[in-house]
N, C-alpha and C positions, 0 to 999 in steps of 0.2 A: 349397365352395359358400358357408361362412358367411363374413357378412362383417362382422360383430360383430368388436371387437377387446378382447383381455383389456384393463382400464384398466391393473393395472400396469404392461402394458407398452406405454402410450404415453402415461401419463399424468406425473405429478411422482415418480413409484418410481423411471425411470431415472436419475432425479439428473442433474448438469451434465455428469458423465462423458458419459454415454450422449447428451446432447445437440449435446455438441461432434465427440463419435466420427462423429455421423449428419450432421454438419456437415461434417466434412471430407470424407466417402465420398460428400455429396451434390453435391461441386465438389472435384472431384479436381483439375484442368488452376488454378482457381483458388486451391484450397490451397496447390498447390506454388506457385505465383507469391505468395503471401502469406507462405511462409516463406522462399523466397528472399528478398523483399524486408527482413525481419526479421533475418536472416541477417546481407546485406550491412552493414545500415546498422549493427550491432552489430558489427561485423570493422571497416570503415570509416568514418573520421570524415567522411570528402569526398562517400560515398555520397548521401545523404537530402539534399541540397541542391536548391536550385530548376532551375539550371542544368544538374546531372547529369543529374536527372528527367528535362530536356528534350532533354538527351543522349541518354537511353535513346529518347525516343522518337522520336530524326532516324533512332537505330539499327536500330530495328526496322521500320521505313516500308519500306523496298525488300522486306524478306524477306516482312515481312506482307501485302502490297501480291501478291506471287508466289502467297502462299498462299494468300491469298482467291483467285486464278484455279484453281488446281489443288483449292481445296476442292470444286468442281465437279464434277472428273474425279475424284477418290476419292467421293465421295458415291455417284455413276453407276458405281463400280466399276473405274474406270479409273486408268491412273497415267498424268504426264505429267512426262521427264525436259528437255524441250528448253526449259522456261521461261528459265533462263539465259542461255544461247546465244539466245534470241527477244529477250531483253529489250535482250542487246550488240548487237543487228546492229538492232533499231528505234533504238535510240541513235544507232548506226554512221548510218544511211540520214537519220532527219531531222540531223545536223551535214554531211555529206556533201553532202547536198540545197541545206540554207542556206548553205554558202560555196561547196566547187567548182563544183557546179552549177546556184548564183543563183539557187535558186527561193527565190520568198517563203516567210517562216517560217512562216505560218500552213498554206502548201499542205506543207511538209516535216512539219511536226504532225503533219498528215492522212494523208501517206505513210508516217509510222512506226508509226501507229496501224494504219495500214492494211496496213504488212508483217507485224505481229502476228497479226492476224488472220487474214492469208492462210497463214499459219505455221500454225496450229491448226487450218484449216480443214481445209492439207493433213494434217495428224496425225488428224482425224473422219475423212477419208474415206481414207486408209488402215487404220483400226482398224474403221470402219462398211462400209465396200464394200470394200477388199483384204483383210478379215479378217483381219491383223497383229496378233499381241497389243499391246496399247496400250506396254508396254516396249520393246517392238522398234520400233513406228512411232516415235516421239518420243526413243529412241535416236537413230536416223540422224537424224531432225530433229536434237539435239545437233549433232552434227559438221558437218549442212548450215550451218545458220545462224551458227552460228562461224565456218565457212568462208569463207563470206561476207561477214559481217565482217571478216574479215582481208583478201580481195582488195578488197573498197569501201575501204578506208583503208590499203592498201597496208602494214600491220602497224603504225601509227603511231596516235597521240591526233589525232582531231582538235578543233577548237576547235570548243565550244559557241556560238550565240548566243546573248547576251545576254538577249534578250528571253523566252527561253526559261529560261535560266539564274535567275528569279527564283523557279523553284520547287525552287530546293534553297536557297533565303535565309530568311528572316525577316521577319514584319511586324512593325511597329514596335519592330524592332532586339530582339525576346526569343521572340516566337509564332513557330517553325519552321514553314515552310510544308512540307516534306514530313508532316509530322504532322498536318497540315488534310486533305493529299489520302490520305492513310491511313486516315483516319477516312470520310472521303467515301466509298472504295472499300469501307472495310468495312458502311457503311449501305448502301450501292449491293446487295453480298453479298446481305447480310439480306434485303434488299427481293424480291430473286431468288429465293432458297431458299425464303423462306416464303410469298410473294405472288405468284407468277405460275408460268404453267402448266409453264413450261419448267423450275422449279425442283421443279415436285412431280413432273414428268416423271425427274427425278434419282434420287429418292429412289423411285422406281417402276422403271426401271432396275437400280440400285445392289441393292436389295431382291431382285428376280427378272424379270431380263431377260426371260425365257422369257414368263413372266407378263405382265409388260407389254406382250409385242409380241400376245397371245392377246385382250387386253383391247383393241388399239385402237391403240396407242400408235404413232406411226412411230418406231421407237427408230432407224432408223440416219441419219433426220433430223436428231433430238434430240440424237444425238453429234455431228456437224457442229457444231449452235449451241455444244455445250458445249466441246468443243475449240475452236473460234474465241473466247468468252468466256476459255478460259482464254491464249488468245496473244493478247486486247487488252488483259490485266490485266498479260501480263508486258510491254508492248508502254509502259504506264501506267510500269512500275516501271521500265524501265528510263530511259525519259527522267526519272524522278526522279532514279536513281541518277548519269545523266550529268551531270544538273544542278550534284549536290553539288560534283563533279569537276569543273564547269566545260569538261569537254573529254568525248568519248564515246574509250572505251577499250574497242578491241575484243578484249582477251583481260578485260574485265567480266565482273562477276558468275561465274562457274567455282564452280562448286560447290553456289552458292546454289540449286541447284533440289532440294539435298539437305534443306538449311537447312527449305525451302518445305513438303516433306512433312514433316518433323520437326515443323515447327510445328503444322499438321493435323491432323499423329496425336496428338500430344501435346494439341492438343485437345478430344481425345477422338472424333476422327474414326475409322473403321474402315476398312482398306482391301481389307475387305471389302464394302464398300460399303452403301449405306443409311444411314449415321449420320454425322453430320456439322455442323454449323452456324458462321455467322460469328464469334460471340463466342467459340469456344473458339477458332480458328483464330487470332483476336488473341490472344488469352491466351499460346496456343503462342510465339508471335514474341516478345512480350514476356518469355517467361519465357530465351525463350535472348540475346536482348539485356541481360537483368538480369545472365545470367548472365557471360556475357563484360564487361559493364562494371564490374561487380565485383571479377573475378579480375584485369581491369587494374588496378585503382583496390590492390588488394591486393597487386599486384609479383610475381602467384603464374607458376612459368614456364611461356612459350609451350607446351614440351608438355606440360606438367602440364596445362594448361589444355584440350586435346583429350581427356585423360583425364574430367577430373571433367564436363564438357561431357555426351558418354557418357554418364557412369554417372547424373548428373544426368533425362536423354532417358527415360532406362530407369526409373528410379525413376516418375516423371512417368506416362509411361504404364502403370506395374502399378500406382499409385494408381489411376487412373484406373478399368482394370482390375478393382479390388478392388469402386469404388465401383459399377460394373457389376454385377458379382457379387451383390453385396448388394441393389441394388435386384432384382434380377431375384427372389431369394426373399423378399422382402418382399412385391411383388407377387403369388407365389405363395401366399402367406401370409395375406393381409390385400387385403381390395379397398379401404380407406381410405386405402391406399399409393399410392393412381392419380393422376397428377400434376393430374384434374379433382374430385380426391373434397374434396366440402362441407369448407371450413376450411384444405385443405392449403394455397391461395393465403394467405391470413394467414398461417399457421405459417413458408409459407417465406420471407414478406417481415420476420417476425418476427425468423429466423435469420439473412437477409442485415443486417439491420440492426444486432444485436447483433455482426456480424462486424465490419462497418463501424468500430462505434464501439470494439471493441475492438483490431480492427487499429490505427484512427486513435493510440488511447489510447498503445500499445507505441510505434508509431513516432515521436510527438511526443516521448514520453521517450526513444527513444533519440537526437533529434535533438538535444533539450536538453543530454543530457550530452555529444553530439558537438559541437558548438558552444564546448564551456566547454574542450575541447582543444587546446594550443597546442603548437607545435615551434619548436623554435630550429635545427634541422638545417640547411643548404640542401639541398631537394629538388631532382632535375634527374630528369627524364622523357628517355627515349631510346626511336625507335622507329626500329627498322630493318627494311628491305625485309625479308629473309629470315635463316632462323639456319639454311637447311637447302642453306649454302655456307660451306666452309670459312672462305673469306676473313671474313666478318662474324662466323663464332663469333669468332676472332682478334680481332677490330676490338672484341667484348662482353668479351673478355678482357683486354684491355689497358684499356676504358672501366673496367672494375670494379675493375679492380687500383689507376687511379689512384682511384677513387671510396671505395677503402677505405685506401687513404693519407691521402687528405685529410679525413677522418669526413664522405664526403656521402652521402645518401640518396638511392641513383642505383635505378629502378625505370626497366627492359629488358623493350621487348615485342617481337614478332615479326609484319610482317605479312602474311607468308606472300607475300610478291609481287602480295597484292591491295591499289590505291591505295582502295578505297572503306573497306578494314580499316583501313589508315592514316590517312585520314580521322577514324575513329573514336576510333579511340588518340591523337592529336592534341587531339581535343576532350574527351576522357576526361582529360588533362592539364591542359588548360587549365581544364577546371572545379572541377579538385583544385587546384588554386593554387600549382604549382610554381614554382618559384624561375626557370627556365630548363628548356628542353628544345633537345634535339638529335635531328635527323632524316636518317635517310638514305632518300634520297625511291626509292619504289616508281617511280614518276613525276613528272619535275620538274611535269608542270603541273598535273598535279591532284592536287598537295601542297599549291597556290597556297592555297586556300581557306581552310584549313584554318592553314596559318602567319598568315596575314592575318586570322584569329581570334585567334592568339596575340598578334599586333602589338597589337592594339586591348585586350586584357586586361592590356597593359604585359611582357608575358615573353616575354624576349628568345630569338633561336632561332637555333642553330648549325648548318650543314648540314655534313651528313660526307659525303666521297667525291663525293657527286652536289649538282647546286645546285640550286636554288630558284626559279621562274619567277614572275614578279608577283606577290612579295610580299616582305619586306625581313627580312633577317637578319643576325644581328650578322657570322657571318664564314663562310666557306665553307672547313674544311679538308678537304684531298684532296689526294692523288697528280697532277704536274702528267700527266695524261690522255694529254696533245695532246703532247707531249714523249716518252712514251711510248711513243704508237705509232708516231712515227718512227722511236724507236731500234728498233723492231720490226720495223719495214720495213727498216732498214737490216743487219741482222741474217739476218735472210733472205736479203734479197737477196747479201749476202756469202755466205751455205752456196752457193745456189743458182749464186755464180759470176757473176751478172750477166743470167741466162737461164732461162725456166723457165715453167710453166703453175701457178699458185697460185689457190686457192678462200679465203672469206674466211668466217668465223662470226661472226656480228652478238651484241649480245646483247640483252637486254630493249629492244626498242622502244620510244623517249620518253625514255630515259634520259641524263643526261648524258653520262655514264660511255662507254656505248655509242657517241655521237654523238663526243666528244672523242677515244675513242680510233679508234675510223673514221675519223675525218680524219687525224687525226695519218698512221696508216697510208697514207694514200689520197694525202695530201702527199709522205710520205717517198718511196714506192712510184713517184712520177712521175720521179725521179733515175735509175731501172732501165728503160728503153725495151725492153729483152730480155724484161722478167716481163710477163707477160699476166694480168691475173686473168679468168679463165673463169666464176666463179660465187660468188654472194656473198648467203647467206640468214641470217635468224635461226635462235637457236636459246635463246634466251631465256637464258644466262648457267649452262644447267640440263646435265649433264652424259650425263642420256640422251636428251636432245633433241639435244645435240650429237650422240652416235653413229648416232641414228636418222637425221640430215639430212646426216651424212656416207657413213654408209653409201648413201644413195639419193643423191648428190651422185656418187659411186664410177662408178656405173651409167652417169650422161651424162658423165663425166670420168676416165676410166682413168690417163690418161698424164700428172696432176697430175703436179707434184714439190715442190710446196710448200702451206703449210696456214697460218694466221694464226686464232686461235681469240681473241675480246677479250677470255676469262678463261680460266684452267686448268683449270676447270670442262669446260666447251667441248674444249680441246685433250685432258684425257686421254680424252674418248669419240671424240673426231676417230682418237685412237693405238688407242683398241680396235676403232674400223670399219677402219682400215689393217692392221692387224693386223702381220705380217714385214714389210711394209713402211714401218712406221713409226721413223725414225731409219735407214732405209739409200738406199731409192730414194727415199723422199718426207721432208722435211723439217719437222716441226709446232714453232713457235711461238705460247707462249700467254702468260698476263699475269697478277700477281699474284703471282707467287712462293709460292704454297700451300703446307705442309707435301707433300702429295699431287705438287704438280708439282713441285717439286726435288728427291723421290726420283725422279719418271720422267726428269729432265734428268739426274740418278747414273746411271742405269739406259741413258739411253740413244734411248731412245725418245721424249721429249720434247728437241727439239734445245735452243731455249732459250725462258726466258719473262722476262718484264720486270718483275722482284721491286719488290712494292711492300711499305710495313712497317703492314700493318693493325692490329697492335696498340700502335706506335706512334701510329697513327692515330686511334685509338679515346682514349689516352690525353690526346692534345693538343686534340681533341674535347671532352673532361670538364674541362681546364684552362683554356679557353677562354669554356665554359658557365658555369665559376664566375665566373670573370673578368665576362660581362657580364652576371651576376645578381648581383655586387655595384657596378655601376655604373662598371666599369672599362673602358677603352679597348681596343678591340681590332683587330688587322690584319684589313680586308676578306677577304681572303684568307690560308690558310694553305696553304704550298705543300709535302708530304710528297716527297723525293726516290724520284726510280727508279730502278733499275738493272738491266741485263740480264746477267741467269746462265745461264752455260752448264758443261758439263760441267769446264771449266777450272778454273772460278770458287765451283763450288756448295757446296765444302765451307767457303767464309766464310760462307755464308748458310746452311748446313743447321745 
């Protein structure tokens, strides 16, 4: 009951120890983002620059942007997993809108917005009137609106307009505009949560459901608006995210709705609901953008980088946690604890401000002595679609091998097959001030953006394997593609005899790579009047997408006798859905030459595949990069020979 507080102990007796302790427990989600930022810029000399900074924050706009929608549905007690997939398929519908289907840009706006919303709405009113737990409703929302996405644009990028496209640019050539509307959506947040009735409605929910529906409340109203809020936020973030991309890319965002609660919880939201607010929810986004722009800028690897990511998330929230803890028995303790008790307002603008000037103080000196750092290395940034295919570890082994032949300082990232990651890694290079960078584009066209930054920063940029679309690069080395897949088709159709029922496996939609060797095939294949191809899908380059899309390919197609898979990847799950009859009644042809697919061509089961040398690849790549980061002429194109191995032939190649 008393609420007297001993003076020791909150007077000048704790000393600064005890003031900084209560400092950091009293901004847990803000501590950790203040010693990441310390962190990096102490590891990194490129970190603490004006440009990165502005980096970090084009980085975090999409996720943040997500998370202020679903900060709503955690506050309310609810989870919501389909922001991602919401955010691809409003992308998808207004580019869709504004080119095949000619509606003006301003009414496709409206309709993207508007399929967001109808996306959430449906997720309320399966979770408020089908009484679905909110996991399960916005699950299948996932899968629907991806879906969706994919049949509206036929598994393909399509092109942004323009006039839409000005909000993943720039005002006056440095102020990011995705970082304007980030900010926007996060005062937007705030204004909600704390100011209006359907925000307190949240926190009345989130608190005790039961309770609020006893008091008056229509709660399963209340969830309606709040899931539709949260699918016109991700509805917002996706047209950001397509913007950046210049083009909408309907396998977008994948994952990011983990990113989006990550952020939330981190914080300091509960997803037990009731607790919650705007600024921590930036906080969150910005601490895992710090954190990935950092471990780029520090060369630290792709999956190292998922690890400390983790253990980072975790730490973050048991701060958090702690600081919980401890208010809660202070409060028990002491009534001048209460965040309205006489003085505590001073005290805490007190602490914010010595935080302020003591952050500023550390980071200015670490920036001074990073500034006064010089290197004579040439540095060359490399950023490749994925490291989780054989063919590209190859292509990062051979880049490395020459890169520590020649002493360059070659820094390898991964971008998991998402172009918005590579976006990032792109612009994470260019504002480290690399000598040269080389790209192997996720997607030639929404690379564009992002190399046409490096154009303009003067460093030159190599494309491996895959090209470049509307933007200028010194040279394109690659496997001739298109050459390729005729010798593939020619190939086949020789097993096959001249006769036969053959199914095709696409790979990453948008890709060169993809598109060259589909034609090539699709040209050569026209020489064969006997071969029918029956059925021709993707399967993303990914090896259990391969077997899942052959196996169900199996189903409307028994009596195939031939298989053409665009990488090896692809063909050995194509040989695990065929199972015995892989290499006897049916015939599979893949591409690449993988360690993996020339033991199944030994083996048998893989008839043949059209060996390319990705770590030669990788190497003339790094020799090329150096070449026009010291202002040296170099061939447009570099054209890496193919060859097709078959059981004949493979022990030259194994």
């Amino acid at each position: 009951m008393a609420t007297d507080t001993h003076p020791g102990k909150t007077g000048s007796g704790g000393g600064a120890g005890h003031t900084v302790r209560r400092l950091l427990l009293d901004n847990g989600a803000l501590s950790a983002l203040v010693v990441l930022l310390v962190a990096m810029s102490l590891l990194s000399g490129d970190f603490l620059t004006t440009q990165n900074l502005l980096n970090v924050g084009v980085q975090a706009a999409v996720t943040a942007i997500l998370a202020f929608g679903v900060t709503f549905v955690i506050v309310s007690a609810g989870i919501d997993l389909s922001v991602g997939s919401v955010a691809a398929l409003s992308a998808t519908v207004l580019a869709w809108s504004a080119t095949s289907a000619g509606v003006p840009v301003w009414l496709a706006v409206i309709l993207a917005v508007a399929t967001g919303i109808a996306c959430g709405f449906v997720n309320g009113a399966l979770v408020a009137y089908g009484k679905l737990p909110s996991f399960i409703a916005t699950l299948a929302m996932l899968s629907v609106a991806r879906g969706l996405s994919l049949v509206i644009s036929q598994g393909s990028p399509i092109a942004f307009p323009d006039s839409v496209s000005v909000l993943g640019d720039t005002l006056g050539g440095w102020l990011p505009v995705p970082v304007l509307v980030m900010i926007g959506m996060g005062l937007l947040t705030a204004l909600i949560l704390a100011r209006t009735y359907i925000g307190r409605s949240m926190y009345a929910i989130g608190g005790n459901e039961e309770a609020a529906r006893l008091s008056g409340l229509r709660v399963n109203k209340q969830k309606l608006a709040i899931y539709a809020l949260s699918g016109l936020f991700a509805a917002v973030a996706g047209i950001v995210l397509a913007s950046r991309l210049v083009s909408a890319q309907p396998q977008a965002a994948q994952g990011y709705e983990l990113d989006a609660i990550a952020a939330v919880v981190i914080g300091g939201a509960s997803l037990a609901g009731g607790v919650g607010k705007a600024s921590g929810t930036l906080i969150g986004a910005l601490i895992l953008a710090v954190l990935r722009n950092g471990l780029n800028l520090m060369s630290v690897s792709a999956f190292w980088q998922q690890v400390v990511i983790g253990v980072v998330i975790a730490l973050a929230v048991l701060l958090d946690t702690l600081r919980r803890k401890a208010g809660t028995g202070a409060a028990a303790s002491t009534g001048s604890g209460a965040p309205g008790a006489p003085g505590s307002g001073r005290k805490g603008a007190m602490k914010a401000g010595i935080a302020v000037v003591v952050v500023a103080a550390v980071i200015a000196a670490v920036s001074f002595f990073n500034s006064h750092s010089t290197g004579t290395t040439t540095k060359v940034g490399m950023s490749l679609s994925t490291l989780n295919n054989p063919f590209f570890v190859q292509m990062k082994a051979g880049a490395q091998a020459e890169a520590e032949k020649a002493g360059i300082d070659l820094t390898v990232t991964d971008a998991q097959n998402d172009a918005s990651q590579q976006a990032n890694q792109l612009q994470n290079f260019t504002s480290s001030g690399v000598n040269s960078i080389i790209v192997n584009p996720v997607d030639s066209d929404a690379v564009g953006p992002g190399v046409r930054s490096a154009n303009k920063a003067g460093i030159p940029v190599v494309a491996a394997d895959r090209g470049v679309n509307k933007a200028d690069t010194a040279t394109l080395v690659a496997s001739d593609n298109v050459a390729g897949g005729k010798l593939a088709a020619k190939a086949l159709a020789d097993k096959l005899g001249g006769k036969g029922s053959i199914v095709v496996l696409q790979g990453t939609p948008g890709t060169s790579a993809s598109r060259e060797r589909g034609a090539g095939f699709s040209e050569g294949i026209k020489d064969y009047p006997g071969i029918k191809v029956v059925a021709t899908q993707p399967a993303d380059f990914d090896r259990t997408k391969g077997l899942d899309v052959m196996t169900n390919l199996l189903q409307g197609h028994p009596g195939i006798t031939g298989v053409f898979a665009e990488n090896d990847e692809m063909a050995l799950g194509a040989v695990k859905a065929l199972g015995s009859k892989a290499g006897k009644s049916v015939s599979v042809v893949g591409f690449d030459g993988t360690p993996d697919g020339l033991k199944a061509v030994e083996a048998g089961t893989l008839y043949a595949s059209v060996a390319q040398q990705p770590k030669e690849l990788g190497k003339i790549a790094v020799q090329n990069a150096v070449k026009a980061a010291d202002g040296e002429k170099v061939a447009g194109t570099v054209k890496v020979p193919v060859k097709v191995v078959t059981r004949e032939n493979v022990a030259d190649f194994s």
